[in-house]
Backbone as JSON, one array per atom type, in Angstrom:
{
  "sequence": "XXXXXXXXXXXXXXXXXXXXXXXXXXXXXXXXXXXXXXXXXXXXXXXXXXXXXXXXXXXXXXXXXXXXXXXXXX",
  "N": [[-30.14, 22.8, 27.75], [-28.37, 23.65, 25.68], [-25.98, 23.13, 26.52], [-25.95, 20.73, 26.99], [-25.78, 19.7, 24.48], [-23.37, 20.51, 23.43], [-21.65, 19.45, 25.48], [-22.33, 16.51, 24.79], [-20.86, 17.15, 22.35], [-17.98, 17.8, 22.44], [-17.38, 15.51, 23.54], [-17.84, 14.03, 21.96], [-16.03, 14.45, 19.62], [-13.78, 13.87, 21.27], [-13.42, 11.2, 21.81], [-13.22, 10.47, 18.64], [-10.78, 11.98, 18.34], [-8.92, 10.2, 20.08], [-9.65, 7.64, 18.9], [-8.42, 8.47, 16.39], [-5.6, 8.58, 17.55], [-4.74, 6.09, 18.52], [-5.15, 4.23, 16.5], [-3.24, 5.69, 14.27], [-0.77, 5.22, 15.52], [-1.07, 2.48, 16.21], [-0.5, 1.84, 13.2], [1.98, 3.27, 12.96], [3.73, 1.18, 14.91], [3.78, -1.36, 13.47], [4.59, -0.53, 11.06], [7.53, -0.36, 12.23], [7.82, -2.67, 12.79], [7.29, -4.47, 10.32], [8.98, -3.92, 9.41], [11.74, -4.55, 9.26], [11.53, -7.36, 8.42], [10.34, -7.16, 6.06], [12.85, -6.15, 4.81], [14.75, -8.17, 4.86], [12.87, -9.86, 3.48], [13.27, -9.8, 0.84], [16.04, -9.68, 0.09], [16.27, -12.05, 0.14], [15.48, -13.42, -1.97], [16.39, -12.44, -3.9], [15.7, -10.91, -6.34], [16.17, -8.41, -6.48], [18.25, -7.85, -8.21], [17.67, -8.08, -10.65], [17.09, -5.48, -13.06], [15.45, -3.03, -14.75], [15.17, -2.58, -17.14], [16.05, -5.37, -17.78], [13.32, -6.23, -17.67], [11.9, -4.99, -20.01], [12.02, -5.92, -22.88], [10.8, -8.43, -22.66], [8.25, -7.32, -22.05], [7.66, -6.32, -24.5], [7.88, -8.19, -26.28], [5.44, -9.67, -25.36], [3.45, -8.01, -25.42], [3.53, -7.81, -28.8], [2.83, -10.19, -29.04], [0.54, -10.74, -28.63], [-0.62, -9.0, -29.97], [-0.06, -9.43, -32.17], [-1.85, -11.91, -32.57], [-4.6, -10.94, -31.88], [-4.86, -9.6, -34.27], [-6.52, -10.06, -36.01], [-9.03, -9.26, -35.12], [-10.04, -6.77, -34.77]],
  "CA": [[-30.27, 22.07, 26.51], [-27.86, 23.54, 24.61], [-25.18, 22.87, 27.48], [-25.89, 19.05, 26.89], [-25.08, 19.57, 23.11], [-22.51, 21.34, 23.76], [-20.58, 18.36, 26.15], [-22.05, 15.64, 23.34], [-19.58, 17.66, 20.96], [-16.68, 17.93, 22.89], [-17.19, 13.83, 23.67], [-17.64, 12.58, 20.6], [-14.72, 14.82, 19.23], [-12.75, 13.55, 21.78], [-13.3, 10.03, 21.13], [-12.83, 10.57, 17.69], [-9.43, 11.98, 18.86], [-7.98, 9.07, 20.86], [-9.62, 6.14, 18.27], [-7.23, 8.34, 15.92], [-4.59, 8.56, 18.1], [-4.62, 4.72, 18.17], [-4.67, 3.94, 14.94], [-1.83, 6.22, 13.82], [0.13, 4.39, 16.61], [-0.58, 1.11, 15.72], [0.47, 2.02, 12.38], [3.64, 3.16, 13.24], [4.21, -0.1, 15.45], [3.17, -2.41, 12.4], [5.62, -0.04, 10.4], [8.59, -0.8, 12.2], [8.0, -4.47, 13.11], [7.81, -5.36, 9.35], [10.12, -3.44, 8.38], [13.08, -5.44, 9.26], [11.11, -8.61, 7.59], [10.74, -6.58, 4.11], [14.41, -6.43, 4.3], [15.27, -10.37, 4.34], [12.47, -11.14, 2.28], [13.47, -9.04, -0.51], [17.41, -9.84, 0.4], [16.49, -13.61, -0.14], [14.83, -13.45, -3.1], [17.0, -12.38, -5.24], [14.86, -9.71, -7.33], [16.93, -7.14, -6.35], [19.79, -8.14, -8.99], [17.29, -7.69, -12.35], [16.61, -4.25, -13.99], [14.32, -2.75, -15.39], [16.24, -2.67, -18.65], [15.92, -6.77, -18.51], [12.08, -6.09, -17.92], [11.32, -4.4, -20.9], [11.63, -6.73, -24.17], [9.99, -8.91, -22.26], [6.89, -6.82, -22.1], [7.5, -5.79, -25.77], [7.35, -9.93, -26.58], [4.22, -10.3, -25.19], [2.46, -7.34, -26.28], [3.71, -7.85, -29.97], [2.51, -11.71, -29.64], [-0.98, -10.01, -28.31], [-1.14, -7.85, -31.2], [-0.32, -10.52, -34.02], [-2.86, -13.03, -31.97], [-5.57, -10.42, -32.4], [-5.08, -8.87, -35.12], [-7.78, -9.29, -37.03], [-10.6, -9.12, -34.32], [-10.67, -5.44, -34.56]],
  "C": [[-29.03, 22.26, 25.63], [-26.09, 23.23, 25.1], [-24.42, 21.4, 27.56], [-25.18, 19.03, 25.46], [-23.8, 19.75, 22.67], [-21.09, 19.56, 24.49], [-20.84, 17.1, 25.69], [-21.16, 15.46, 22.29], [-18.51, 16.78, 21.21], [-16.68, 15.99, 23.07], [-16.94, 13.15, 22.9], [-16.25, 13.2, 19.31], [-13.23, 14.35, 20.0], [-12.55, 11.65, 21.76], [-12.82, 9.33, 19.74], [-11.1, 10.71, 17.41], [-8.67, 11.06, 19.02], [-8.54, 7.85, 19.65], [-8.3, 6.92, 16.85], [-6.09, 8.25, 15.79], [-3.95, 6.95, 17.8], [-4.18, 4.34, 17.45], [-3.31, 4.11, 14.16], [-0.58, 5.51, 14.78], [0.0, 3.53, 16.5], [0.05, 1.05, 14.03], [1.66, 1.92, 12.04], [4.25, 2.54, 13.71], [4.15, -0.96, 14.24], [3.85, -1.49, 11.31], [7.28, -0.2, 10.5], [8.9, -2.02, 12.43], [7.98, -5.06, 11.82], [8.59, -4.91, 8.41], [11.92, -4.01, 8.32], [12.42, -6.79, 8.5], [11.22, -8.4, 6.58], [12.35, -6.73, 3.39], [14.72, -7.39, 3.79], [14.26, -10.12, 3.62], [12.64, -10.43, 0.97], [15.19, -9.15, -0.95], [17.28, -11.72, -0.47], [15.96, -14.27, -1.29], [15.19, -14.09, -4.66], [16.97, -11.7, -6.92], [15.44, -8.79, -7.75], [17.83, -7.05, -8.08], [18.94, -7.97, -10.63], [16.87, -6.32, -12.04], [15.84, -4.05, -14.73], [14.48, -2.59, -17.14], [16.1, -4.39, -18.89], [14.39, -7.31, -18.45], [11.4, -5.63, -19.75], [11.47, -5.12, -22.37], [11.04, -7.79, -23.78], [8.47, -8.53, -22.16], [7.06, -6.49, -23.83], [7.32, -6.76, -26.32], [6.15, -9.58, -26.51], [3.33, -9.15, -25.71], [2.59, -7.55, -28.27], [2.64, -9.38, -30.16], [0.92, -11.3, -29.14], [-1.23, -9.34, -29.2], [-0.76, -9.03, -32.56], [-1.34, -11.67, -33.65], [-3.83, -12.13, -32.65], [-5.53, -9.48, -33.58], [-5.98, -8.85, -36.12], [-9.43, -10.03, -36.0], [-10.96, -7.6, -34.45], [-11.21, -5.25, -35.82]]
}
């Protein structure tokens, strides 16, 4: 009986094993196959070339025009 429980373990630990083996291996295939695509599509964009410095009065616009919109709901 406890022989059977015993080689239940070891089975379903070892299954457990290889479906994570898998996984982590298709991962890492599906890590380097779009990783040459990320390149170009981030190359062709054209994103690259703004800063985060020409982000930021842009967010300070719109929150200011969000705060004189509501300003008197609170």
């Amino acid at each position: 009986m406890i022989l059977e429980g015993v080689k239940l373990m070891v089975l379903g630990m070892a299954v457990v094993y290889i479906f994570l083996l898998v996984l982590m291996l298709s991962v890492m295939l599906s890590a380097k196959l779009f990783k040459d695509s990320d390149a170009r599509v981030s190359s062709d964009t054209g994103a690259s070339t703004k800063s985060r410095r020409d982000v930021i009065p842009v967010i300070a616009a719109a929150v200011a025009a969000y705060k004189a919109k509501h300003a008197d709901d609170g």
